[in-house]
C-alpha positions in Angstrom: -106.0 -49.5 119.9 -105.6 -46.7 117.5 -102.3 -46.9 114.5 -101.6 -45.0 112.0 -102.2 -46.0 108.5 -98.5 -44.5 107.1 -97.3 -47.1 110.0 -99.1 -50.5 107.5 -97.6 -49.5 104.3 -95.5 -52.3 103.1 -96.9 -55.1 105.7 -96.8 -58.5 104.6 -100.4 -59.8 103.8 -100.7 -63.3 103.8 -103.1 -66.4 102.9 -103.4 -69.5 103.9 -101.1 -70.9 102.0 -98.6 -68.7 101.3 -97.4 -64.7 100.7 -99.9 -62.7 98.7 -98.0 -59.0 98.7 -97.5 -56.1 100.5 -100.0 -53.4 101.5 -99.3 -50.3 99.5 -102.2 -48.2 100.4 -106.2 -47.6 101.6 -109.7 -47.3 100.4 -112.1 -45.3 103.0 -115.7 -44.3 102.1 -116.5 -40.7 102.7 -119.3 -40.6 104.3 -118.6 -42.6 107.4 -114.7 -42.1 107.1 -113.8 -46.3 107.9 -111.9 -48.1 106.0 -113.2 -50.7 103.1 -110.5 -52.2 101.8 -106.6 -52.5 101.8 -104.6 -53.1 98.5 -102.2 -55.1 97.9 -99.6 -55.1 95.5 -98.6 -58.9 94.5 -95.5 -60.4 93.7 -94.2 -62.0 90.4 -96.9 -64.9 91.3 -99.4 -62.4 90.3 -97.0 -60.4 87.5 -97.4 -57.4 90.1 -101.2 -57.0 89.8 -102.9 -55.4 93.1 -106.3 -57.0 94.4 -108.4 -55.1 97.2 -109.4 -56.8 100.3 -111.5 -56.2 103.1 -110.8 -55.8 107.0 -113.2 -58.3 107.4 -110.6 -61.0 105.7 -108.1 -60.5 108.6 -107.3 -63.2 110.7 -105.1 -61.9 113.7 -102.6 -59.2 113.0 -98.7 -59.5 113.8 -98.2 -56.1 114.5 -94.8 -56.6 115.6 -93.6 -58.8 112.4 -95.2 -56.3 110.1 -97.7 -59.2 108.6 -101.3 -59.1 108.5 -103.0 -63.1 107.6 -106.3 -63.4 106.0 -108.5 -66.1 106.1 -108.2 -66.8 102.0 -106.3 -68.7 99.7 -103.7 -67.8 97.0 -105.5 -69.2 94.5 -109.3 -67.2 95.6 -107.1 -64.4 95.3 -106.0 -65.4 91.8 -109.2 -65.8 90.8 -110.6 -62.9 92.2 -112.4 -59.8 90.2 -109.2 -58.1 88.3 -110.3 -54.2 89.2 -108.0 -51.9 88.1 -106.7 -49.7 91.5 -105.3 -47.1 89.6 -109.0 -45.9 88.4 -111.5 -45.5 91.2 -113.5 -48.3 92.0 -117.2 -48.6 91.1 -120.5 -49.2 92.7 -120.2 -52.6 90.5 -117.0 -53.5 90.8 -117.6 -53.6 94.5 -120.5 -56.1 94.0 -118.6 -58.3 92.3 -116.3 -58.3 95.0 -118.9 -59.2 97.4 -120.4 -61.8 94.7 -117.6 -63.6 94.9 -115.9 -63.4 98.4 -117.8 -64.3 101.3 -117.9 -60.6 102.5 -121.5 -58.5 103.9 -121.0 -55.1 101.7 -120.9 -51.9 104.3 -123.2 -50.1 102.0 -126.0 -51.9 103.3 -125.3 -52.0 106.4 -123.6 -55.1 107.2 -120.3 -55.4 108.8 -118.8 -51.9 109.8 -122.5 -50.2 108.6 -124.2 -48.1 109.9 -122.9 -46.1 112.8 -119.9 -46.8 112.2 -116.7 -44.3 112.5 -116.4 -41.6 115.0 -118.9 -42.1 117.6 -121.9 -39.3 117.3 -120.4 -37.9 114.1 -122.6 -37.2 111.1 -121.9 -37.8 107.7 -119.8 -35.3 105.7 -121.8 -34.1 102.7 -120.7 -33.9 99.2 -119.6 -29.9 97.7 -122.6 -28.6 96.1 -122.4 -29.1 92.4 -121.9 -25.4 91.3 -118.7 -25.5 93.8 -117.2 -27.8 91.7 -115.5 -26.5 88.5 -114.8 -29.3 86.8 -115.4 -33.0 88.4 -112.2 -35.0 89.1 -111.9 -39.0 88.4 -112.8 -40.1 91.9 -116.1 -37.8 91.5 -116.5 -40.0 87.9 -116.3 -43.1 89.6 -118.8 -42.2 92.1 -121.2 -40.6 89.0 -120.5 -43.8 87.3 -121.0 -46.4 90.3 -122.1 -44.3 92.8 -119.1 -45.2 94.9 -118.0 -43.5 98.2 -114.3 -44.6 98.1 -111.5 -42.6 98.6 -107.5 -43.2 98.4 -105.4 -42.6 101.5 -102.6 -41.9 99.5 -104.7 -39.2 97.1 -106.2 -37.4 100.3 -102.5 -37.5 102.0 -101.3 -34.2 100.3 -105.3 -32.2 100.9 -104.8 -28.6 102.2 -106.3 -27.7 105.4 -108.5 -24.3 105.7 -109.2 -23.1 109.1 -111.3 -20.2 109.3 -108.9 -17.7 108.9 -106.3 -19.3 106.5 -104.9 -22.5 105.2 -102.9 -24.4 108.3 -101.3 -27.3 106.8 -101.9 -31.1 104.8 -102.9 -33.8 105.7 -100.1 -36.2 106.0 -101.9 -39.4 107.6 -104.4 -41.1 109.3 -105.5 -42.5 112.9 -107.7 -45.7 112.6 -108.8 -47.8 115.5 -107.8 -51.7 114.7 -111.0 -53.1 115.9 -113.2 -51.5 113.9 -111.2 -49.6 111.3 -112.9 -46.4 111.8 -110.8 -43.6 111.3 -110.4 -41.6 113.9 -108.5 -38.4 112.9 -106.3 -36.9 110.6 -103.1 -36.4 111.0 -102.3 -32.5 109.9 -98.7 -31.2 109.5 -98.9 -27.8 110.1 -96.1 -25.0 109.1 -93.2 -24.6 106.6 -91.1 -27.0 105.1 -88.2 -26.3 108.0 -90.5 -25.7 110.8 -93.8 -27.9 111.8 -95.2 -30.0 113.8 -97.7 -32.4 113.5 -101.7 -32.2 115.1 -104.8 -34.4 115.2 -108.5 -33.5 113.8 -111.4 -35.9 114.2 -113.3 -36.1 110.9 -116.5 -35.2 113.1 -115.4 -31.7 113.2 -114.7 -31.1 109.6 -117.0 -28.3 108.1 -116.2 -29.7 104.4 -114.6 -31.6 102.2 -114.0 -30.3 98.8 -113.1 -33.3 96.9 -112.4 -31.7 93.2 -110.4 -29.1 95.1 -108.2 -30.9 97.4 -109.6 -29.0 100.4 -110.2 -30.0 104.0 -112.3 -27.2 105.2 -112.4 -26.8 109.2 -114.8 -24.4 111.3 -112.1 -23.3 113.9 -109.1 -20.3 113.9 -105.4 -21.0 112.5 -104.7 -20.0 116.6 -106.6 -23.1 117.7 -105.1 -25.7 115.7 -101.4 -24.0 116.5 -102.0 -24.2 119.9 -103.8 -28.2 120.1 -101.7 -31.1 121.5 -98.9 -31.7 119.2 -99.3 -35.2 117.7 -95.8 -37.3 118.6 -95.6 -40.3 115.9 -93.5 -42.0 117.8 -95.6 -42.6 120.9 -98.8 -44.3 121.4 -101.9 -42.4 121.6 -103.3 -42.8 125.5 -106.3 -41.6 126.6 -104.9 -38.6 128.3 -104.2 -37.2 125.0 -107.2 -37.8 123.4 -108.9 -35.9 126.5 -106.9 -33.2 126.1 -107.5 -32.8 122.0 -110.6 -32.6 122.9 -110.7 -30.7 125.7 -109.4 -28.0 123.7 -111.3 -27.8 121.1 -114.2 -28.0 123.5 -115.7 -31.2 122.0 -117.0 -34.0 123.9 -114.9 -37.3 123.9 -118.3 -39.6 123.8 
């Protein structure tokens, strides 16, 4: 089933043994647009500090209650790497991660690997390095660690560019639960008293110009005005998935 990501902020994640925090935001990598790890913000059992975990530590969802179990202990969390959340995460950091929980790292090609994300999409490659004016601190954590990681909440806010203009931001994103690929972004389109709210798969993004908070997408202001308009409040069905990509004249395979 596909959720949005805005829908997880502030769900319960618990151990074993008792309530670690509250979700309060996502890492995805950028080249096969899946998400790596959730963080959580801790309670006063933790003085506050946040601690990243891993799809792979979920037990079985509660969508309805809000509260997402994992299959780990108050005190492994405790005792886990202390990586600061509010810098971006390194190439090393991440393998200490994986040193110490029982976790296969994605980056070589364990669980959610290789061919994961949208199905038959291809990897978006970096901006050329004479595009970028001056490197941001994500693009020194990746120089630094060689990391692929990305914050929902830092990419919430990126301006689309169609062909012909800029359309809108990107306000959230789609993920499929299974596999915790993400599926689209969510684009709100318009001014700030009149929009409405479309879909675009990260397959058919032209660019992404990280330094420059860009999205940049190969089809017309007209087309993305005219797709199906995204309704939060219902659940996406396979009729409207065929129809996004019916018009945009993409296959849905």
């Amino acid at each position: 089933m596909l959720r949005s990501l805005n829908s997880l902020d502030g769900f319960i994640v618990s151990a074993i043994d008792g309530e670690i925090g509250k979700v309060s935001e996502f890492y995805f990598d950028d080249t096969m647009w899946t998400v790596r790890y959730m963080i959580v913000k801790t309670g006063g059992w933790l003085t506050g500090r946040k601690v990243l975990i891993a799809p792979e530590a979920l037990l079985h969802p509660d969508w309805k209650n809000r509260s997402l179990p994992v299959n780990l202990t108050m005190q492994q969390v405790k005792d886990s790497p202390d990586i600061d959340t509010d810098k971006p995460v390194s190439r090393q950091e991440e393998d200490a991660l994986y040193a110490y929980y029982p976790w296969q790292n994605y980056y070589d090609a364990g669980l959610f690997g290789e061919n994961i994300g949208m199905m038959g999409m291809f990897p978006i490659p970096p901006a050329p390095p004479d595009e970028i004016p001056e490197p941001d601190a994500s693009a020194i954590g990746r120089q630094q660690g060689d990391s692929h990681l990305r914050s929902t909440h830092r990419v919430k806010g990126y301006r689309i560019h169609a062909k012909d203009g800029e359309i809108g931001k990107v306000s959230d994103f789609i993920f499929d639960e299974d596999k915790w690929a993400i599926h689209f972004l969510v684009i709100t389109t318009g001014s700030l008293f009149s929009h409405k709210k479309v879909l675009m798969s990260p397959a058919w993004i032209k660019e992404v110009k990280w330094a420059m908070n860009e999205v940049i997408i190969n089809v017309t202001m007209g087309a993305i005005e005219n797709s199906p308009v995204y309704d939060e409040s219902k659940p996406l069905d396979d009729d409207y998935s065929t129809d996004l990509h019916n018009h945009y004249g993409k296959s849905s395979e």
